[in-house]
SEMARVO-553869 format. One record per residue (C-alpha): x, y, z; residue number from 1. Coordinates in steps of 0.1 Angstrom, whole numbers, plus 5000, padded with zeros to 4 digits. Example, Ala and Ser with C-alpha at 12.3 -4.5 7.8 and 13.67 -1.06 7.14 Angstrom:
2
      u      v      w   ronu
   5123   4955   5078      1
   5137   4989   5071      2
//
This chain:
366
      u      v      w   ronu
   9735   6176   7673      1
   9710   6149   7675      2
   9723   6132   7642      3
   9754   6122   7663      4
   9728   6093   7680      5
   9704   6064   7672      6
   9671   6086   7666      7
   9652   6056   7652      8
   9665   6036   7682      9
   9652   6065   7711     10
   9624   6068   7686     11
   9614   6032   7694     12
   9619   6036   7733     13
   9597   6066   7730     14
   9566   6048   7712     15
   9572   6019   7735     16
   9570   6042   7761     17
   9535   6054   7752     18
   9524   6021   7746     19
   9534   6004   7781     20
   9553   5978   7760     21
   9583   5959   7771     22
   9617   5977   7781     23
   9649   5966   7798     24
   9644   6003   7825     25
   9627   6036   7821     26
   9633   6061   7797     27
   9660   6088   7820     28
   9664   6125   7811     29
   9688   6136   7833     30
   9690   6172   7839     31
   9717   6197   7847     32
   9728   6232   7829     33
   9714   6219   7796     34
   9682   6239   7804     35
   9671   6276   7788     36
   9664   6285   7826     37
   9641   6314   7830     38
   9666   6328   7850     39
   9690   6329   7822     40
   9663   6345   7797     41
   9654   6372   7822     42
   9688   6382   7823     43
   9685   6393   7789     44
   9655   6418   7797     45
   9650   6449   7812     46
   9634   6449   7851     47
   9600   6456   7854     48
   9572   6454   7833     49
   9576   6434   7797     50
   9560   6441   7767     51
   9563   6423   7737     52
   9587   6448   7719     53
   9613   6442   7746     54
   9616   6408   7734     55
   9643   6397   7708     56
   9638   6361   7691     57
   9670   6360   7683     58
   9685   6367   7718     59
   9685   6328   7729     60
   9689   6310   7697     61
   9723   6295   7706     62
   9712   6280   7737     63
   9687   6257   7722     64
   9721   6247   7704     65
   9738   6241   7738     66
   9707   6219   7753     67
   9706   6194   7720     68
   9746   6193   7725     69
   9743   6184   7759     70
   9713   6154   7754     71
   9737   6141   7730     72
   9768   6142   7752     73
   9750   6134   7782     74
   9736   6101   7760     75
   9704   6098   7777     76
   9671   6085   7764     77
   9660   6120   7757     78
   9659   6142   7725     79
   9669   6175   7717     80
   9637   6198   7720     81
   9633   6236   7713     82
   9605   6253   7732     83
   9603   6294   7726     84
   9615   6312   7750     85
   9607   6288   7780     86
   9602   6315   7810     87
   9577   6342   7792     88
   9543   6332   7806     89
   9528   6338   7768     90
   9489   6325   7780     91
   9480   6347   7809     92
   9499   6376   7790     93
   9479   6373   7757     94
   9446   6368   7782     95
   9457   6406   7796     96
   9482   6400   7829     97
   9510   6421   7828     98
   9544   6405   7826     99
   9569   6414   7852    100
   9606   6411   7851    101
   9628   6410   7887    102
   9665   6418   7892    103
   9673   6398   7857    104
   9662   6366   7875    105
   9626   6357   7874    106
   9594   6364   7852    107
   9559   6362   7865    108
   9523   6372   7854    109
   9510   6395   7874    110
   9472   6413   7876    111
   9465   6437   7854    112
   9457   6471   7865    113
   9418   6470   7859    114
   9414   6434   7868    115
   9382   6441   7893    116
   9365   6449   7859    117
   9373   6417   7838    118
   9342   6403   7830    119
   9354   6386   7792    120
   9388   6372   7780    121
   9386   6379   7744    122
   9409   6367   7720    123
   9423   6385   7686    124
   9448   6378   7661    125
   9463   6412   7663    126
   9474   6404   7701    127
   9507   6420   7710    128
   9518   6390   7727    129
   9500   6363   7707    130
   9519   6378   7678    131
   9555   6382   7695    132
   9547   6344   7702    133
   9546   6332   7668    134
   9571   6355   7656    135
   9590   6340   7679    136
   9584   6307   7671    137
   9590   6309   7633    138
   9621   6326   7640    139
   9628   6292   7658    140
   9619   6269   7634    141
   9640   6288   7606    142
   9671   6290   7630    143
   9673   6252   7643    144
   9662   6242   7603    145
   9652   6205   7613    146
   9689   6197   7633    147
   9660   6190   7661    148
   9628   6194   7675    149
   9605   6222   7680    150
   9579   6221   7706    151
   9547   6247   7713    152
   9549   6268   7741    153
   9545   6263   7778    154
   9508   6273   7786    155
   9490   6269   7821    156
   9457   6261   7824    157
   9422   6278   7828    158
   9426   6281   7865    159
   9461   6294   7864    160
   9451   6323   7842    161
   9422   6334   7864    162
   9444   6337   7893    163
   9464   6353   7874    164
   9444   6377   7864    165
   9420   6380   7898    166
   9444   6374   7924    167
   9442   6346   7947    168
   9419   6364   7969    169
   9390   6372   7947    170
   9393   6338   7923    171
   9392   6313   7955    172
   9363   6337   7968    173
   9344   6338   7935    174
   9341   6300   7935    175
   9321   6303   7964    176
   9302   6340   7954    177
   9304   6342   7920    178
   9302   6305   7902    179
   9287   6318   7873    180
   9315   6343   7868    181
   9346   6316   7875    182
   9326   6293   7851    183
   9323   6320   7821    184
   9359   6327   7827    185
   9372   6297   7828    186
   9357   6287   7793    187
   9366   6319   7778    188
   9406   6310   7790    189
   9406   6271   7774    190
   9392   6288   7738    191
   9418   6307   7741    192
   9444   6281   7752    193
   9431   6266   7724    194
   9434   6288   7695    195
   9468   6296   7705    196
   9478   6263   7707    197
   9460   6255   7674    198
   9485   6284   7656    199
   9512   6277   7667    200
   9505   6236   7655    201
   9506   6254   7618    202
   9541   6270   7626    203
   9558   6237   7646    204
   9568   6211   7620    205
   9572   6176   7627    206
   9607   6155   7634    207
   9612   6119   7626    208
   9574   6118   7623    209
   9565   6131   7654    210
   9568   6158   7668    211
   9580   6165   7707    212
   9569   6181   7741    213
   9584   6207   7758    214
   9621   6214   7770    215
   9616   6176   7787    216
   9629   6155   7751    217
   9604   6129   7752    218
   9585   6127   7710    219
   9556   6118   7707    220
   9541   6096   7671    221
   9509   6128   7667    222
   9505   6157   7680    223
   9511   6165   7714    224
   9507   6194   7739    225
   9508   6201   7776    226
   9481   6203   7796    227
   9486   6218   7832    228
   9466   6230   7859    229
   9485   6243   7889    230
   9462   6262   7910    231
   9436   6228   7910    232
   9465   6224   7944    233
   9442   6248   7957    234
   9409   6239   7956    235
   9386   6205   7963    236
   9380   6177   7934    237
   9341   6187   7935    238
   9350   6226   7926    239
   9375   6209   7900    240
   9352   6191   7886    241
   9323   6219   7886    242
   9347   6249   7872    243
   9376   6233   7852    244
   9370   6195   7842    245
   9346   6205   7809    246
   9377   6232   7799    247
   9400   6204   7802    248
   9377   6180   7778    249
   9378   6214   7753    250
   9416   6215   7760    251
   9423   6183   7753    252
   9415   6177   7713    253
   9454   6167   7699    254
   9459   6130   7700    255
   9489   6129   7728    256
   9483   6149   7761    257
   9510   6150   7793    258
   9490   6163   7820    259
   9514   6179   7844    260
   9503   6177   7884    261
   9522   6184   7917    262
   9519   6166   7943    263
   9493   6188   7960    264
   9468   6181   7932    265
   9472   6144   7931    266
   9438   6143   7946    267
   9426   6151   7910    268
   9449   6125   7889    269
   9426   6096   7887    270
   9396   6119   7876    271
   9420   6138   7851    272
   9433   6109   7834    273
   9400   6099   7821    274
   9400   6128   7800    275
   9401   6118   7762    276
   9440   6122   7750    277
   9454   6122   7786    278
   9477   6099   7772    279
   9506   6102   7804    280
   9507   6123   7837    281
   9540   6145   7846    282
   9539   6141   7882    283
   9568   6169   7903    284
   9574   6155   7938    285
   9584   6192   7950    286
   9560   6192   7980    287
   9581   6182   8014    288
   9554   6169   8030    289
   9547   6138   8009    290
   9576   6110   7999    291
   9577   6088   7968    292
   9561   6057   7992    293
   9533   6074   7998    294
   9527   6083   7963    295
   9532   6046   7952    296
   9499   6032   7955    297
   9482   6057   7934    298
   9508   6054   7905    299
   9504   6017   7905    300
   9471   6025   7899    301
   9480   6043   7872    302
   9497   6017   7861    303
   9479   5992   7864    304
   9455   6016   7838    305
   9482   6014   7814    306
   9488   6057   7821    307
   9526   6065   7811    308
   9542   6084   7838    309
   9571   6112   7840    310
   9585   6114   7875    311
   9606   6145   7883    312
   9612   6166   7916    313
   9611   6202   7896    314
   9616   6218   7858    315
   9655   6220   7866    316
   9659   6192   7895    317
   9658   6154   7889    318
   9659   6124   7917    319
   9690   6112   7933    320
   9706   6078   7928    321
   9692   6065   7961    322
   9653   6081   7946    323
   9657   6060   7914    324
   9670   6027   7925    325
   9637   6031   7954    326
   9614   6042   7922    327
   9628   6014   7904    328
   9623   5990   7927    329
   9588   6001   7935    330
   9569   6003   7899    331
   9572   5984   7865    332
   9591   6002   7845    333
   9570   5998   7815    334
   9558   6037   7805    335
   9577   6048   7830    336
   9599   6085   7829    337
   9623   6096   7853    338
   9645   6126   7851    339
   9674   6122   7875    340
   9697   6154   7885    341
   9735   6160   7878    342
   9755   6190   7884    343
   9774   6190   7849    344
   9772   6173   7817    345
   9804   6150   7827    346
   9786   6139   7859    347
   9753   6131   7834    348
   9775   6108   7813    349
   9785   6090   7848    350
   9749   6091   7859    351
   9740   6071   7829    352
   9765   6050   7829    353
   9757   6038   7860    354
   9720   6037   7847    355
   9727   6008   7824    356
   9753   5988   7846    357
   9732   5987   7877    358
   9692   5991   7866    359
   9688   5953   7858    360
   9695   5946   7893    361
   9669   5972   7906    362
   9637   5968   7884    363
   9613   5950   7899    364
   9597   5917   7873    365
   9560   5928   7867    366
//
């Protein structure tokens, strides 16, 4: 497990990373089978609709053991991170989507039944799914007892739980129709974000001081917690702005934020890294239309800002060789993440091998 490697020494990489301070290359995760795929968690449930009782903490333990193996056979820059039950869309389910299981392989929020009437998200603590979360969660914490890190949940963002639970149709009309509604919503879904991220913060204990992010191993010296909004990719900056900036702001009150975008919503980095905490952007380079040149002079500008960044193509798919020596060759590596792909934990150990034999001849002297 993780106490097979130099913690303090990744430890350092990873404050340096934050910082923008001086480093021989970026910080790699490389990424193969050492995920808990969704995929591989909805095999484990019955098709159709979820609810909370069909779901057994204890079904999945062992594979958070199999991902810290791998980061520490693979020997990347990366820790070993524990994130409950990576798949289960626990936000827009405790806001009142249904959850819906397909065939064993994919898991997805879906409208619920009466969702012309929603006027209110409401929170509770006695919330099926909010409590299956945390039970969840502590069962977590208890199982891995400290051998590595435990991260809070995945959780979209406000506008990813309205069209959730409006459809696409009725959310993208009701920013024209019914502003007042979308804004109301929209509040209501970052105070609940909010208080579900704030619980689980009481469950999650700290590792090597810090604590980490996500299934992605990068740690973090405070607090730290994901902040993603994927359906922005579908609207203007100005209806950004006027619906889901100020929820953002009330999102964003821990002292180490990764805001996640896709390409499609890179129209809304520079504005969305001027939120307080938006300490580094996860950027996924999954839309064909756009290469990594033409992303470049934006993420120098980020750069230049002193704005970490985490370059991946998808959740399970890294860059190529040929992607990373052109990304190294094309931004300081100073705060700079890239996740590059590999089809087994032998071909990881090769990829980094040849990370630290041929980097110094790629990184470009800023």
């Amino acid at each position: 497990m993780e106490s097979a490697r130099d913690l303090d020494s990744l430890v350092a990489c990873h404050r340096a990373f934050w910082m923008c301070g001086p480093t021989d290359r970026p910080l790699i995760q490389v990424t193969c089978s050492d995920y808990v795929l969704p995929e591989l968690l909805a095999s484990t449930l019955p098709d159709g609709e979820l609810s909370p009782e069909d779901i057994d903490p204890n079904a999945m333990l062992t594979e958070y053991d199999r991902v810290a193996a791998a980061r520490t056979l693979i020997g990347d820059d990366t820790i070993g991170i524990a994130e409950p039950l990576l798949g289960i869309p626990w936000l827009e389910a405790i806001c009142g989507c249904r959850v819906m299981v397909a065939k064993g392989k994919s898991i997805w929020p879906e409208q619920p039944h009466s969702s012309s009437d929603i006027r209110e998200i409401m929170f509770s603590k006695t919330n099926a799914w909010f409590r299956k979360l945390l039970q969840v969660l502590q069962v977590l914490v208890e199982y891995v007892g400290g051998r590595y890190a435990i991260s809070i949940s995945h959780m979209r963002g406000p506008s990813d739980v309205l069209i959730a639970l409006l459809g696409s149709d009725r959310f993208l009309m009701s920013l024209i129709d019914d502003p007042a509604h979308i804004d109301h919503l929209a509040r209501q879904a970052a105070e609940v974000w909010l208080k579900v991220v704030q619980a689980q913060t009481r469950i999650v204990p700290p590792f090597r001081g810090g604590y980490g992010i996500r299934q992605f191993g990068l740690w973090a010296p405070e607090r730290v917690v994901w902040l993603q909004d994927d359906t922005s990719c579908m609207m203007s900056l100005n209806h950004y702005r006027q619906f889901f900036l100020k929820p953002m702001h009330s999102m964003s009150v821990f002292p180490y934020g990764v805001l996640h975008l896709h390409i499609p919503s890179l129209h809304l980095a520079e504005t969305l890294v001027s939120v307080p905490n938006v300490r580094a952007v996860n950027l996924y380079f999954d839309s064909p239309g756009a290469t990594l040149a033409d992303t470049y002079p934006l993420l120098r500008r980020l750069q230049s800002r002193q704005v970490p960044l985490i370059l991946a193509k998808t959740v399970e798919e890294g860059f190529s060789w040929d992607e990373y020596c052109e990304i190294a060759a094309n931004l300081s590596s100073r705060g700079l993440a890239v996740h590059l792909r590999a089809a087994s934990v032998e071909e990881g150990c090769a990829v980094m091998d040849l990370v630290r034999r041929k980097t110094p001849e790629l990184v470009r002297q800023w």
